[in-house]
VMD Tcl script that draws the C-alpha trace (Angstrom):
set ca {
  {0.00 0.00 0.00}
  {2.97 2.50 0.69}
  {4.17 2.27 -2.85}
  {0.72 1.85 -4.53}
  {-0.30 5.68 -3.78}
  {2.54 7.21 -4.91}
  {2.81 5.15 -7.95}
  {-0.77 5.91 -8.58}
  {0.15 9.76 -8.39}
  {2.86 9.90 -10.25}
  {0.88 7.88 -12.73}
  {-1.94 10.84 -12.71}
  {0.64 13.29 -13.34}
  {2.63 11.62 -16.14}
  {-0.43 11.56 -17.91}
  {-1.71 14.81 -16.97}
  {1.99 15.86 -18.88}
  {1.13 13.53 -21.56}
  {-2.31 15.53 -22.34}
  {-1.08 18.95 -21.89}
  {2.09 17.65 -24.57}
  {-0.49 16.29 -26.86}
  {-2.25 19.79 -26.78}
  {1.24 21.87 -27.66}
  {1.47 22.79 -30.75}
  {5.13 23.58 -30.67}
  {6.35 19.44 -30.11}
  {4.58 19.01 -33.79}
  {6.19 22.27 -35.39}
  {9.38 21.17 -34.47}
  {9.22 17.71 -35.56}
  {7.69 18.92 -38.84}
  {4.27 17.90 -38.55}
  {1.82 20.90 -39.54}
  {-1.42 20.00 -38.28}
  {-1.44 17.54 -35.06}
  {-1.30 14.28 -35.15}
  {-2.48 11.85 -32.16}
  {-0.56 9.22 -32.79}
  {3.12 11.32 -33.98}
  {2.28 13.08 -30.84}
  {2.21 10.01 -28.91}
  {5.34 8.43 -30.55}
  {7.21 11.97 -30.01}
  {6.35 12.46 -26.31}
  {7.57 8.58 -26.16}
  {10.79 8.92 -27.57}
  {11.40 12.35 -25.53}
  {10.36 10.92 -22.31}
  {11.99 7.52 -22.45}
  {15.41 8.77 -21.04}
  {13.65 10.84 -17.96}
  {12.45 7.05 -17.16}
  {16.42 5.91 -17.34}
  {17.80 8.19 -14.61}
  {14.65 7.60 -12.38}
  {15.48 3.66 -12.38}
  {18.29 4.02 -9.51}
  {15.27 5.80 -6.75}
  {12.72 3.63 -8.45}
  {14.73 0.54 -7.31}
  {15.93 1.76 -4.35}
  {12.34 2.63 -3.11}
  {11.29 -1.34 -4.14}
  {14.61 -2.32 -2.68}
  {13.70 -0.86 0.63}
  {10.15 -2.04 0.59}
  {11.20 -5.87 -0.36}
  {13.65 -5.73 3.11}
  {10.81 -4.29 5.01}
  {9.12 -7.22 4.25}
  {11.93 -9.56 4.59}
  {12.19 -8.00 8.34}
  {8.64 -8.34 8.94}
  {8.35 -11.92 7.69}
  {11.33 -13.22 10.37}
  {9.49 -10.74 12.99}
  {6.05 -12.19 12.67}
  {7.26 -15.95 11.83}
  {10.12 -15.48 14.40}
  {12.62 -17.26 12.28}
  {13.70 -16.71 8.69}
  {14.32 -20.34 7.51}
  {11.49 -21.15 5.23}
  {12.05 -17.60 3.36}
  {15.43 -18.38 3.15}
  {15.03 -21.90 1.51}
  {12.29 -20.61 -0.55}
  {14.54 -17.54 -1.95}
  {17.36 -20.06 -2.75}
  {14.72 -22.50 -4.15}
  {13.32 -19.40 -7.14}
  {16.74 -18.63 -7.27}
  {17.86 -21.89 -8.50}
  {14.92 -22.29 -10.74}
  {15.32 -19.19 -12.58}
  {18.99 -19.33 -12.52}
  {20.05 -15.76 -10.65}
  {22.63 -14.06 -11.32}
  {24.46 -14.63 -7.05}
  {26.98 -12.29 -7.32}
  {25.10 -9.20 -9.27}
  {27.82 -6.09 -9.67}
  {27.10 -3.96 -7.28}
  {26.71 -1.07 -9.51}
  {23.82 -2.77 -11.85}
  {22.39 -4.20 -8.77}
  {22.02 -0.91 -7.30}
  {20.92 0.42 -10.81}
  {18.18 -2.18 -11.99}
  {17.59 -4.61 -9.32}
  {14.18 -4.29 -7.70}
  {15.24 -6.78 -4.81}
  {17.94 -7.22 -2.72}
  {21.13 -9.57 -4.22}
  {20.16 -13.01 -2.66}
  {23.02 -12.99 -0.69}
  {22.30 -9.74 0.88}
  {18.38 -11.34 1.70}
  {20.14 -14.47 3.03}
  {22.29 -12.58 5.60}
  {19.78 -10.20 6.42}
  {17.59 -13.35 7.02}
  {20.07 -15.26 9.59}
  {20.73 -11.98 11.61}
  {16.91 -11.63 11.77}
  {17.34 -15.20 13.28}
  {20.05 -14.18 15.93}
  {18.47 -10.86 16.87}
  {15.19 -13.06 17.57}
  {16.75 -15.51 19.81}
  {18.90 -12.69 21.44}
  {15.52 -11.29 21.98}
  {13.80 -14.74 23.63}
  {16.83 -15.79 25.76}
  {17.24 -12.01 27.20}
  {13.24 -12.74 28.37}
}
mol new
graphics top color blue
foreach p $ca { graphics top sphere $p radius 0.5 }
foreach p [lrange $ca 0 end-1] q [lrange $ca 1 end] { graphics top cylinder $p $q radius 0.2 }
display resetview
């Protein structure tokens, strides 16, 4: 739900952009149209756009990033251990062949998860900092 609304707002204003674009008379002149055309207005405002959508990927991943170890953390918190998570990552990872040891550049880049290594660790200090938590009780 936290990334749903904002998603859904940026959505309204990309195509609030997209409308007012379509309306501007100026993106045709300059491409050489003379009247407007729906669809040369559509493939212009596509190829001008597409690179804005490049240099957003980094914070776009790194918002997903953050959300998919939120609910790593809350898995291990309300299951108390991380072991089924962690056999079931290594389990998709095998089966669709994962790249283990992502660069960490691209990874922070592109990749809309954690590295599975990163998950895994994250998952077995969950573990200790749970039965830290029970034996201190």
């Amino acid at each position: 739900m936290k990334h749903l609304i904002p998603l859904e707002a940026a959505s309204l204003l990309g195509l609030l952009l997209v409308s007012r674009l379509l309306e501007w008379p100026l993106l045709y002149r300059t491409f050489g149209f003379e009247t407007p055309i729906l669809y040369g207005g559509l493939f212009l405002i596509g190829a001008l756009l597409s690179p804005l959508g490049f240099f957003a990927q980094p914070l776009e991943s790194a918002i997903s990033r953050r959300f998919e170890r939120e609910a790593d953390d809350f898995s291990v918190e309300l299951i108390g251990r991380g072991d089924g998570l962690r056999n079931a990552l290594r389990r998709l990872a095998s089966d669709n062949l994962s790249n283990l040891l992502p660069h960490p550049l691209y990874a922070w880049f592109y990749y809309s998860h954690p590295p599975l290594e990163e998950r895994l660790s994250r998952l077995t200090k969950g573990k200790e900092e749970v039965g830290n938590t029970e034996a201190s009780k």
